[in-house]
C-alpha positions in Angstrom: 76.2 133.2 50.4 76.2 131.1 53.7 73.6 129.3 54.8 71.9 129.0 58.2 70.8 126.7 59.9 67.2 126.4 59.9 67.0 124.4 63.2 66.5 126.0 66.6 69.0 125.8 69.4 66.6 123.3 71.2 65.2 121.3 68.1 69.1 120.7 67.9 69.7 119.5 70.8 66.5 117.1 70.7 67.3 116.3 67.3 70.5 115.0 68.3 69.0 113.5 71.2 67.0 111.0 69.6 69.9 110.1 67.2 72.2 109.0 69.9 68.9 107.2 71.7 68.6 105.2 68.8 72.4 104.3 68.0 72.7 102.8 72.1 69.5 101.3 71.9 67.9 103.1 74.4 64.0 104.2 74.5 63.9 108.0 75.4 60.5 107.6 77.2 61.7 104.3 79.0 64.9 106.3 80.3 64.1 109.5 81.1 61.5 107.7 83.4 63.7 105.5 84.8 65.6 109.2 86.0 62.3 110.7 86.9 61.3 108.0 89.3 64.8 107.4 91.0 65.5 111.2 91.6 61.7 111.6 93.1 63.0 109.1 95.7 66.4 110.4 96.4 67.2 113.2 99.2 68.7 116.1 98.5 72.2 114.7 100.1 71.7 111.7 97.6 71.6 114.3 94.7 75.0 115.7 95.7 76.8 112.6 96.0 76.3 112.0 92.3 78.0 114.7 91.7 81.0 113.8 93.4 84.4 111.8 91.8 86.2 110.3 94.5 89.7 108.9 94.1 91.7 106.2 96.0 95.8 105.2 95.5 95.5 102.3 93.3 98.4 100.9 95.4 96.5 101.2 98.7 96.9 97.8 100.7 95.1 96.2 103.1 91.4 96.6 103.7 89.2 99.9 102.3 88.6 102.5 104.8 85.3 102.5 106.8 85.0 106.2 106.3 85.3 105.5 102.4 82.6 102.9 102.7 80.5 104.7 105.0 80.6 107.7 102.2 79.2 104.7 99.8 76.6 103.2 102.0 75.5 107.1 102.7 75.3 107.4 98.6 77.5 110.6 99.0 79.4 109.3 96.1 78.9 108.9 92.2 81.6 107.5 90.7 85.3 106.7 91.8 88.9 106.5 89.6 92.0 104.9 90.3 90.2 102.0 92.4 92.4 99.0 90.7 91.9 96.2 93.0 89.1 93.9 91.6 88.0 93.0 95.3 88.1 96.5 96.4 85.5 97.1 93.3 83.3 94.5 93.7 83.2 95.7 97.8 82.1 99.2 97.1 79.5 98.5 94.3 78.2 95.7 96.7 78.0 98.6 99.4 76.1 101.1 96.5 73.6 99.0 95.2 72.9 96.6 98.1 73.3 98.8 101.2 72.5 102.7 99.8 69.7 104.2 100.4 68.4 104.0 96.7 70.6 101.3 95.3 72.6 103.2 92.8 75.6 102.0 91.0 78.8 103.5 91.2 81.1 104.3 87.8 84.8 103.0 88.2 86.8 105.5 86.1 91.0 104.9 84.9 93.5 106.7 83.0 93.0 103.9 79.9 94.6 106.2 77.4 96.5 103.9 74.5 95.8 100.3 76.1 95.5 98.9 79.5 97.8 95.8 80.0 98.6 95.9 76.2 99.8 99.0 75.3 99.8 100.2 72.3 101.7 103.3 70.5 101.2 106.6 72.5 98.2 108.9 70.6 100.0 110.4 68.8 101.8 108.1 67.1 98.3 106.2 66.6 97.9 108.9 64.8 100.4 108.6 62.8 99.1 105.5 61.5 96.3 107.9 60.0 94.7 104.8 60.6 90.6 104.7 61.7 91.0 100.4 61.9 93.9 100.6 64.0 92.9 103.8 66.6 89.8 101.7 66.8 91.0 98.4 67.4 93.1 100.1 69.8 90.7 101.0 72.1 88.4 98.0 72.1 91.2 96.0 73.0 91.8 98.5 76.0 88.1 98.3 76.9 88.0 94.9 76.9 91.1 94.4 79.1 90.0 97.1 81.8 86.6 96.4 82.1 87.4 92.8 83.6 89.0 95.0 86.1 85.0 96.8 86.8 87.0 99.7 84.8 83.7 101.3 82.8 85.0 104.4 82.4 87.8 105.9 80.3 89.4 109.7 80.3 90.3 109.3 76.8 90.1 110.2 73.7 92.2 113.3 74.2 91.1 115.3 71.4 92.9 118.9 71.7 95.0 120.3 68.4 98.4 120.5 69.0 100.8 122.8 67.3 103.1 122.7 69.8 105.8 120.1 70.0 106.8 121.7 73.4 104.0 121.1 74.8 104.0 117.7 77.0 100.4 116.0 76.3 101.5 116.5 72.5 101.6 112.7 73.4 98.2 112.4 74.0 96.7 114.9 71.1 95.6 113.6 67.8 97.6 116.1 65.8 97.5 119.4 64.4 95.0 118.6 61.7 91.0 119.1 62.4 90.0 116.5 59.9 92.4 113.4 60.2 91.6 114.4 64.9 88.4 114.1 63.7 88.4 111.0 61.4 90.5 109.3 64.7 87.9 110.7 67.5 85.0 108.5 66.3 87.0 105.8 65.8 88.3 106.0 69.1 84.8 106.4 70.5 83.4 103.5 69.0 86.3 101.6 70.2 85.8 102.1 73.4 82.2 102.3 73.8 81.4 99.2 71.5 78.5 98.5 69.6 76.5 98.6 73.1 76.7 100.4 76.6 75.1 98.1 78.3 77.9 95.5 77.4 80.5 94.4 80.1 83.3 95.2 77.9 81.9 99.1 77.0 83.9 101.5 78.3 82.2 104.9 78.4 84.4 107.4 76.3 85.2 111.0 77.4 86.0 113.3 74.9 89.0 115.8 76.4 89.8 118.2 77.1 87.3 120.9 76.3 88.1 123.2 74.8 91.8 124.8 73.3 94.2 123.0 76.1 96.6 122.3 73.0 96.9 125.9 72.6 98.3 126.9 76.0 101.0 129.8 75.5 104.4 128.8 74.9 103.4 125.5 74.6 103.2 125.3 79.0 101.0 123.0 80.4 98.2 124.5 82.2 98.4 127.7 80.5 96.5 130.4 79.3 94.7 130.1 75.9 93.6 132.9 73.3 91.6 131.5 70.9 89.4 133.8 68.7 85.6 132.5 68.5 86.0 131.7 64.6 89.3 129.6 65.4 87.5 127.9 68.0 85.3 126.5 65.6 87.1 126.4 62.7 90.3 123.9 64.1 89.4 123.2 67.7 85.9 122.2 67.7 85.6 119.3 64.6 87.5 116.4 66.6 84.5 117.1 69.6 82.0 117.3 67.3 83.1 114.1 65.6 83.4 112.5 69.2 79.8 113.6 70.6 78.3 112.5 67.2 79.8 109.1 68.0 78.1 109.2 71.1 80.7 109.8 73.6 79.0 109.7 77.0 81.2 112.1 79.1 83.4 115.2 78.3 86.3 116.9 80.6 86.6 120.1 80.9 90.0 121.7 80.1 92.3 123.0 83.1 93.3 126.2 81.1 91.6 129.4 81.0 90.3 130.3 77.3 90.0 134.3 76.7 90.3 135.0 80.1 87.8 132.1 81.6 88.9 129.4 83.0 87.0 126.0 81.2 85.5 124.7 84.2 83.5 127.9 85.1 82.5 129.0 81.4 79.2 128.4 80.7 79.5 129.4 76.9 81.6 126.3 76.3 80.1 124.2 78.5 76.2 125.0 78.1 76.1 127.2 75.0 78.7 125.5 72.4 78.3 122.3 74.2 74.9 121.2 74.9 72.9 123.6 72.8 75.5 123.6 69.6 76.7 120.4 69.7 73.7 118.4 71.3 75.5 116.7 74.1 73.5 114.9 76.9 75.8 113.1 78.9 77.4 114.5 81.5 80.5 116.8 81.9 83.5 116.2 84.2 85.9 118.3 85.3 89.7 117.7 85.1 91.3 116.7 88.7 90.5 119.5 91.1 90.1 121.6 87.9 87.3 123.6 89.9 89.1 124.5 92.6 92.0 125.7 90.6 89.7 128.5 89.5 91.0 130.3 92.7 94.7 130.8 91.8 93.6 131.4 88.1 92.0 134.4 90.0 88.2 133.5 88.9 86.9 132.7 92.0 87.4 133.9 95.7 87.4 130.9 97.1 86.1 127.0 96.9 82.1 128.0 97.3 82.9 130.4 94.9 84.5 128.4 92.2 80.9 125.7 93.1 78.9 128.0 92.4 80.5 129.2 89.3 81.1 125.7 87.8 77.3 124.5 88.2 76.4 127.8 86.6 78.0 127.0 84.1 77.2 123.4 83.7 79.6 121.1 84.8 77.8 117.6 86.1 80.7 115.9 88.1 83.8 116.9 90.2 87.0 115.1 89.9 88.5 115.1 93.6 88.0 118.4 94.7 85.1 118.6 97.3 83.9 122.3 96.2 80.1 120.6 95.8 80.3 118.2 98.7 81.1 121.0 101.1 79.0 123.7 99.3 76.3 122.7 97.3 73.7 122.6 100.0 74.2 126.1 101.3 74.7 127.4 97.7 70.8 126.3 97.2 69.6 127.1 100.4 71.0 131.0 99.4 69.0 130.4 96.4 72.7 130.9 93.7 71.4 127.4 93.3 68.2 126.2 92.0 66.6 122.6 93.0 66.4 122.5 89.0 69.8 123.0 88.1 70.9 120.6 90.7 67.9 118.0 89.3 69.5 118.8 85.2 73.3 117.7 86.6 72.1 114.8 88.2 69.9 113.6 85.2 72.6 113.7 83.0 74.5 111.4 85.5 71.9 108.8 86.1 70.6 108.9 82.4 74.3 107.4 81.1 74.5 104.9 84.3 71.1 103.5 83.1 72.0 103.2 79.4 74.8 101.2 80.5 72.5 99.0 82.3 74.8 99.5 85.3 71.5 99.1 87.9 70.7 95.6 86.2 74.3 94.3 85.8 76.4 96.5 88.4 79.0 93.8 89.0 82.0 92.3 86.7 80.5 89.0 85.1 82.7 85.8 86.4 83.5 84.9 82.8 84.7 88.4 81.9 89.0 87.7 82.2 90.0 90.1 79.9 92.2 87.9 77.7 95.1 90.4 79.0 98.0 90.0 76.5 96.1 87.8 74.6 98.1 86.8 70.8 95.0 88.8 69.0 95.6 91.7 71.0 99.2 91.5 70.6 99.5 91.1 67.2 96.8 94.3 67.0 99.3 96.1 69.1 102.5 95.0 66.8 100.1 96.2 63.5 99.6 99.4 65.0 103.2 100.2 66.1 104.6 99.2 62.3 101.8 101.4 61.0 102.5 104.3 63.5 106.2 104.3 62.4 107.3 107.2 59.9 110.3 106.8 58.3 112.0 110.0 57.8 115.1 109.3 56.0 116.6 107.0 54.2 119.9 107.9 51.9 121.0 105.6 49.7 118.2 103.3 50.3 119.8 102.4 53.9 117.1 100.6 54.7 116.3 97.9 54.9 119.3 96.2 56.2 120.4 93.2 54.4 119.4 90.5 56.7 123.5 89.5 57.1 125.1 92.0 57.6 126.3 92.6 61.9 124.8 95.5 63.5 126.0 97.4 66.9 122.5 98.0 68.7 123.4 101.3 70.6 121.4 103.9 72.7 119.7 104.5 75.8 116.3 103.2 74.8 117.2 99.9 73.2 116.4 97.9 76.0 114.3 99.8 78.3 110.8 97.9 78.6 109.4 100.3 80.9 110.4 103.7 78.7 108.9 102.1 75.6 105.6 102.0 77.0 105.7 106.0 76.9 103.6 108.5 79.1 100.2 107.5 80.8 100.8 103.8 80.7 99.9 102.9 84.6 98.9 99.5 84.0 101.4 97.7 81.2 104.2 95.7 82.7 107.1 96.0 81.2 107.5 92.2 82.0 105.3 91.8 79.1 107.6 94.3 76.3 109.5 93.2 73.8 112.1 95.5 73.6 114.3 95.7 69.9 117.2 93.8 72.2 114.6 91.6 73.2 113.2 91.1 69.5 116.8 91.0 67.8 117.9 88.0 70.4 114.5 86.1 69.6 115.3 86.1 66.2 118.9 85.1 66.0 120.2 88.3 64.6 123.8 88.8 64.5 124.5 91.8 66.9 126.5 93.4 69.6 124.4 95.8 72.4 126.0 98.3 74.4 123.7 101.3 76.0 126.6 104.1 76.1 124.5 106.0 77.5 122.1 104.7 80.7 119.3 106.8 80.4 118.0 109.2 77.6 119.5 112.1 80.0 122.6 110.8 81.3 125.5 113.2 80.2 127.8 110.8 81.2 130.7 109.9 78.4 132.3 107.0 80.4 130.7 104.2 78.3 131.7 106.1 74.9 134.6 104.1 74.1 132.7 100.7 74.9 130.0 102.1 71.9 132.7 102.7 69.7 134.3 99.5 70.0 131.1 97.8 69.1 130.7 100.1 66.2 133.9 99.4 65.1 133.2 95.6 64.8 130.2 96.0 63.3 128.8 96.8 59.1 125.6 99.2 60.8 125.2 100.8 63.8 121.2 100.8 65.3 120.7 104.3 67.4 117.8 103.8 69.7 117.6 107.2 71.4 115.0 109.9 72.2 113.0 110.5 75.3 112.4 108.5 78.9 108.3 108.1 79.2 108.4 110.7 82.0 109.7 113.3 79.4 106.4 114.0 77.8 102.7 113.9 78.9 100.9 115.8 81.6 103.6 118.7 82.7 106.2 117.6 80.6 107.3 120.4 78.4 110.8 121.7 77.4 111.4 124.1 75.9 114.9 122.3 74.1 113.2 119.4 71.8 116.3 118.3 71.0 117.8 114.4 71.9 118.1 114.9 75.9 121.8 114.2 77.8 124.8 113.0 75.8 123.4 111.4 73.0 124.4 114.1 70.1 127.3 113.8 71.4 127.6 110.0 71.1 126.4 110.3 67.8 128.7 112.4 66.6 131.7 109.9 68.3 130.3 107.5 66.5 129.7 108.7 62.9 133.7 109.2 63.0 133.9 105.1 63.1 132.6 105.9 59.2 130.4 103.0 59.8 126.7 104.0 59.0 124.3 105.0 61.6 120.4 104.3 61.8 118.7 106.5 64.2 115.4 105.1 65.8 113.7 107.6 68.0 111.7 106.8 70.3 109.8 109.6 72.2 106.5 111.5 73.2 106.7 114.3 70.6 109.0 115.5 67.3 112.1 115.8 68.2 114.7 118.2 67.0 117.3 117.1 64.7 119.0 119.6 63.3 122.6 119.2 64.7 122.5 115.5 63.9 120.7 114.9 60.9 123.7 114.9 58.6 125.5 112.3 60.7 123.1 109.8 60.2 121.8 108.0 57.3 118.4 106.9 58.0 116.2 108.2 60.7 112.8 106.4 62.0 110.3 107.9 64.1 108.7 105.2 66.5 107.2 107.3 69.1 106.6 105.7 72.2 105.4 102.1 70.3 104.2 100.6 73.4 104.5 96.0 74.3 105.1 95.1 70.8 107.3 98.3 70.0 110.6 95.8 69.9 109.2 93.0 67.3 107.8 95.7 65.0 110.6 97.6 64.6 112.8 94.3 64.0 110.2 93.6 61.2 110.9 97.5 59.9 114.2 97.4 59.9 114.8 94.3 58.2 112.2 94.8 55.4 109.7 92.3 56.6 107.4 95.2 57.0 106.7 98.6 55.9 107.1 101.9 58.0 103.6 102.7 57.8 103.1 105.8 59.6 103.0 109.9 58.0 103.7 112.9 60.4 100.5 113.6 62.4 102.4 117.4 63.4 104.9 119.3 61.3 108.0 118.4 62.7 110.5 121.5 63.1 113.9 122.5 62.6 114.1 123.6 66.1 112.0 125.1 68.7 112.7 128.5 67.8 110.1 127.8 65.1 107.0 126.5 67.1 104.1 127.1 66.8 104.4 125.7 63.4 101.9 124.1 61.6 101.1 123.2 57.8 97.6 125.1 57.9 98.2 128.5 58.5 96.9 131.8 57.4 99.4 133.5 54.3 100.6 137.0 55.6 100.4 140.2 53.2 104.4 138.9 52.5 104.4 135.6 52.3 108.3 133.4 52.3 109.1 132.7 49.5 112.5 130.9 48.5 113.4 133.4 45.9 113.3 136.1 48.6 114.4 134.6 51.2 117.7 135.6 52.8 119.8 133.3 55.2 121.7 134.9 58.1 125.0 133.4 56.4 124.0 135.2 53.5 123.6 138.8 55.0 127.3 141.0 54.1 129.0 142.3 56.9 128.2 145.9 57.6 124.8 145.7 54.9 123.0 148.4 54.5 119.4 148.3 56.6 117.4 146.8 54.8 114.3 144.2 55.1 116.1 141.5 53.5 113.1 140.2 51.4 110.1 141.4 52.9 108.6 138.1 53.9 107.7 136.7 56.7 110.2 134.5 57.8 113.5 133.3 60.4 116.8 134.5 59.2 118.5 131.3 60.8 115.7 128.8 60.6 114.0 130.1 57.6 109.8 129.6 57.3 109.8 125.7 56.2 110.2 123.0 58.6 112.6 119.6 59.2 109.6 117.5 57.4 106.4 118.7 56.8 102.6 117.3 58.2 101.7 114.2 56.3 105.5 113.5 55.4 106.7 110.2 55.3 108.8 107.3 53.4 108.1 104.0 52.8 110.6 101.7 50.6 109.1 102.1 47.5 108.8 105.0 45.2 105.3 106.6 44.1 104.9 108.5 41.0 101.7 110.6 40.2 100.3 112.0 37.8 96.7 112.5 35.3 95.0 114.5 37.9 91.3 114.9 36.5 88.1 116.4 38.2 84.8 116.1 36.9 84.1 119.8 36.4 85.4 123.2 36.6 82.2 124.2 39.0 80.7 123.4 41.5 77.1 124.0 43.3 75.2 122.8 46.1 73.5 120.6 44.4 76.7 118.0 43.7 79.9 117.4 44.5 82.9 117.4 42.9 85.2 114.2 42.1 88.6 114.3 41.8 90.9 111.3 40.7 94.8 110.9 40.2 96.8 108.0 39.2 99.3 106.6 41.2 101.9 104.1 39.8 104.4 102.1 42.1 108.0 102.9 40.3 109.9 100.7 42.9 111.1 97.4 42.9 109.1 95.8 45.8 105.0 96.2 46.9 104.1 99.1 48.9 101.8 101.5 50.2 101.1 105.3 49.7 99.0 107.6 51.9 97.3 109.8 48.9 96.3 113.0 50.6 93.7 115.6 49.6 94.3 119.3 50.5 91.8 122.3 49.5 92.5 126.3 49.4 89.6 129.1 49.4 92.0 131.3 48.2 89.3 134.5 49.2 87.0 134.4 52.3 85.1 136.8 54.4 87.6 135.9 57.2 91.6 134.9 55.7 91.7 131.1 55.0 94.2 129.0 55.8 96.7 128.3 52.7 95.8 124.6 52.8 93.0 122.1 54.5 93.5 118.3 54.8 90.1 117.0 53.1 90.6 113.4 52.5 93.1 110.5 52.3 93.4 107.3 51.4 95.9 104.0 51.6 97.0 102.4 48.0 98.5 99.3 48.5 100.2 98.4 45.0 102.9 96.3 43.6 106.0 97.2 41.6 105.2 98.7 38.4 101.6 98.7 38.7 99.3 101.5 39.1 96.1 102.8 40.3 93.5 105.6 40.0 92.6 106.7 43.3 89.5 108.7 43.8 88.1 111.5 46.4 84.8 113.3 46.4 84.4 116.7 47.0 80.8 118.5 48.5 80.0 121.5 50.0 79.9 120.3 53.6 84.0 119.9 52.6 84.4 123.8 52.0 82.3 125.4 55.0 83.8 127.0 58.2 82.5 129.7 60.7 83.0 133.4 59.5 83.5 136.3 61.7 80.0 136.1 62.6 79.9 132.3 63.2 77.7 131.5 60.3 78.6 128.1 58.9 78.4 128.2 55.4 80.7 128.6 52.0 81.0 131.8 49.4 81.4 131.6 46.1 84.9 131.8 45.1 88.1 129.7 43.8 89.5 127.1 45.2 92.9 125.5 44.8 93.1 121.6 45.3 96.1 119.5 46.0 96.7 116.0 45.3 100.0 113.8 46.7 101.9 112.5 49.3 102.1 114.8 52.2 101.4 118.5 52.4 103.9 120.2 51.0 103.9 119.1 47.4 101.6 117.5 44.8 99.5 118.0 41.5 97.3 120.6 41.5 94.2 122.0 40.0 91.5 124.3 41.1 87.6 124.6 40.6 84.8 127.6 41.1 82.2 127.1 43.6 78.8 129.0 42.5 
């Protein structure tokens, strides 16, 4: 039966305490004295200003204001974002720690999402790469190239499940998948963070958004979220957990309500799942002017109100709004808030600044340049966009192209250095991309470039014939199309994921040359293929790849590298099917194709009837485009001798399972072998497959390999109805191949 825990809420919490002490080096006694002392000096006004996140235009010009510097000297102010002028950084922190009453640092805080001057694919094609190395490598070259800017602070990783392709900040989210969002989160963390806070290159993480933001209705940014207490846990909650085990520093609070409450002001999430669950002790964040929004969400009356409610429930910092600054004071002196809360919010702030030794070494060392766009972190970036990339199709082995033959470079996003960069890319110059045009001219390549279409939404068919032409001339035609940067991330969703403007149609215009056609997408989310995918004879999925997008796809498409990347999200047919997503419950009538029954298929004037009696889409069916994990390389896998070492399992040990995988191609390659589990019976319905394990294989024609995964009991817990973590005895089904909707299978007991 399950098993509960046997630790106490608060020996949890100090538990976890200690760990995270120990993995930054910092002495728990030597701290939390170093927050005693300062806050027994510091005035009640002090107190507040920690509390507040102020933001400034990173384009202002000219000199600071003295009101804004005033605010400083005052110490009315924690922690600032968006301050991108190195003098204007190094004139405020002089102000705080020289001229302040106390001497307390400030936090400089950016947007560093998927690079900072190098960029790097958009999140979710990171994770794509199902890569740990990469995500992480990722993020330490971002901290290294924004801290040299007094950046110490980053509101990344985004960490919220997405099963949504509608949804805009699908482009920021890990995935749909708990386990690979989780495996990513801690590498993200440690990327950021380093192997030391107190280092000038740290950037202190922020796990976001908490909690269920991917799950907004309709897949509408900023909208309501129903989430049952056992989902929660079960799907949204491992990539935070992963993140604060890591030991992310900072969390954001979520701008959606979840069951009725919106995130900021919920003091289950924020104090009881949180802190007391999950251990946390930094501090929490909210989103920009998240608090005050709690007025037209209808929560609270008005912006005392929404204060009151957010420090109840335990939220350290607020982002822009001025709720505390205007508030707080009278809110305690009404006695809604206590000295002592007030005292908890600020220690959590003050604790963090002092493990990154920010009263010691407040300032941006002289040295400290950043090496922006240095080779190492461009050739990091170029890795990570060839291992993002997911080939989706590939008839007749289109791919790659014979190094000869001509090719007509077409599309609206073939030469656009500023769209490649994708969404939440403030700081990347698009002097610095290398776009494919850019990459195919480097390298001599015989081709001819027109855009036929300007932008990914022009409608315009006046440069048709000039495509067509080129086409004409031409053995391949490259398609680089998909979806301007401004088309996904924060408020971006559409509710058509199909290719935006004209370009189906130019597609289509095209494919009548009889000439083939390679379709390169580049975009912030899966896009919608249906009414092109049989005009086109390869298709490659590149996301948004970031500097080195251009060079790495040159490298794909000629065969000098390997598409690397599998499907982070299922990828749908069309929109009609979303949400969609590979681990969902079974119905009491599941699909199944010998029942189902296509809308072509139904006779005219047929009898009523429930035409199969499973749950399904007349005209889109119940299986997607491709399906979560999916992806070619150019190479063929074969597998086969699946084996596990018993039958049974206990607590006591854990189960291994091993498979043999042979390359059956004719050049090396790599395979992404990927683990799935089924409790087929549960006190709550399980999901009909989990992700619990993958790994890379790397092998050369006609060899072969046994690849090997253990199985333990942690691997087959989740949260019943009455959020006891444990595992029942049962069957289980297990899974073995290359993406989620096929492989070998076998199944085990666990007693």
């Amino acid at each position: 039966m399950m098993n509960k825990s046997k630790l106490t809420a608060m020996s949890l919490v100090i538990a976890l305490f200690l760990v995270s002490c120990a993995k930054n080096k910092v002495s728990i006694d030597k701290t939390t004295q170093k927050v005693s002392q300062l806050m027994a000096k510091m005035t009640l006004e002090e107190k507040i200003g920690q509390l507040n996140l102020r933001g400034t235009s990173s384009r202002v010009k000219g000199a600071l204001p003295e009101a804004l510097k005033q605010a400083v000297r005052d110490g009315k102010i924690g922690a600032f974002l968006n301050v991108m002028n190195k003098s204007f950084v190094a004139e405020l922190q002089k102000i705080a720690v020289e001229e302040s009453p106390n001497g307390i640092p400030l936090l400089f805080s950016r947007d560093v999402i998927h690079g900072f001057k190098t960029i790097f694919p958009i999140p979710l094609g990171l994770a794509a790469s199902w890569d740990v190395e990469v995500a992480e490598s990722s993020s330490r070259v971002a901290a290294i190239e924004a801290s040299s800017y007094g950046v110490r602070w980053t509101f990344a990783p985004m960490l919220d499940i997405a099963r949504d392709s509608r949804w805009g900040r699908i482009a920021e989210s890990p995935g749909e998948d708990p386990f690979l969002a989780a495996q990513l989160a801690k590498a993200y963390v440690n990327g950021f963070q380093g192997d030391r806070l107190s280092d000038p290159t740290s950037l202190i993480a922020c796990a976001k958004h908490f909690i269920g933001y991917g799950a907004a209705i309709g897949g509408r940014d900023y909208n309501t979220a129903t989430i049952n207490k056992e989902l929660l846990q079960n799907i949204y909650m491992p990539p935070f957990k992963a993140a604060i085990d890591a030991g992310a520093q900072t969390v954001m609070t979520a701008f959606n309500e979840i069951n009725g409450i919106p995130a900021s002001g919920d003091k289950k999430l924020l104090t009881g799942i949180l802190r007391k669950q999950l251990g946390f002790d930094g501090f929490v964040v909210s989103d920009w002017n998240s608090i005050t929004e709690m007025i037209p969400h209808g929560f609270a009356a008005n912006e005392k109100h929404a204060a009151e409610i957010a420090i109840n429930a335990g939220l350290d910092m607020e982002m822009t709004s001025a709720s505390y600054e205007k508030h707080l004071k009278e809110l305690i002196n009404e006695g809604k808030i206590t000295i002592k809360q007030l005292d908890f919010l600020v220690a959590n702030i003050l604790r963090v600044k002092f493990r990154m030794n920010l009263f010691e070494n407040p300032f941006v060392p002289e040295e400290h340049t950043g090496n922006l766009y240095a080779p190492k972190h461009l050739e990091l970036a170029k890795k990570a966009a060839i291992k993002s990339t997911v080939l989706l199709k590939n008839n007749n082995n289109m791919l790659p192209l014979n190094k000869t033959r001509t090719v007509a470079i077409i599309g609206p996003l073939a030469n656009k250095p500023r769209e490649q960069l994708g969404t939440w890319s403030f700081d990347g110059d698009k002097n610095h991309t290398v776009t494919p045009v850019t990459a195919f001219t480097k390298e001599n390549r015989s081709f001819h470039f027109v855009e036929g279409l300007n932008y990914s939404r022009d409608r315009s068919s006046k440069n048709f014939k000039k495509a067509i032409a080129v086409a004409e001339k031409s053995d391949v035609v490259l398609f680089f199309g998909g979806e301007e940067a401004i088309l996904s991330g924060e408020a971006h969703s559409r509710a058509d994921i199909s290719l935006p403007g004209a370009q189906e149609q130019l597609i289509k215009a095209l494919a009548k040359t009889g000439k083939p056609i390679v379709l390169i997408i580049m975009a912030g989310r899966p896009i919608s293929l249906s009414n092109i995918i049989h005009e086109v004879d390869a298709v490659i999925m590149a996301w948004h790849p970031g500097t080195m997008g251009g060079s790495a796809l040159h490298d794909i498409l000629y065969g000098d590298a390997e598409p690397g990347g599998r499907l982070p999200v299922t990828w749908v047919k069309t929109a009609g099917q979303l949400p969609l997503f590979y681990n969902h419950k079974n119905t009491g009538r599941p699909a199944k194709p010998s029942e189902f029954v296509h809308i072509d298929s139904i006779p005219i004037g047929a009898w009523q009837s429930s035409l199969g009696n499973t749950s399904h889409y007349l005209d889109a069916g119940y299986t997607p485009h491709f399906p979560f994990g999916y992806g070619l390389g150019y190479t063929k896998f074969a597998y086969s001798n699946l084996k596990m070492s018993s039958k049974k399992m206990t607590d006591k040990e854990s189960l291994t399972v091993r498979v043999t995988v042979k390359n059956t191609g004719d050049r090396t390659g790599e395979d992404l072998v990927q683990l799935y589990v089924q409790d087929l019976v549960g006190s709550i319905t399980r999901p009909v497959k989990e992700l619990k394990g993958f790994q890379r294989v790397s092998l050369e024609p006609g060899a072969q390999t046994e690849v090997e995964f253990k199985i333990s009991v942690e691997d087959l817990k989740y949260y019943n109805s009455d959020l006891t973590y444990g595992v029942e005895p049962g069957e289980f089904n297990i899974w073995v191949g290359p993406h989620s909707a096929t492989g070998l299978k076998s199944s085990f007991r666990y007693e």
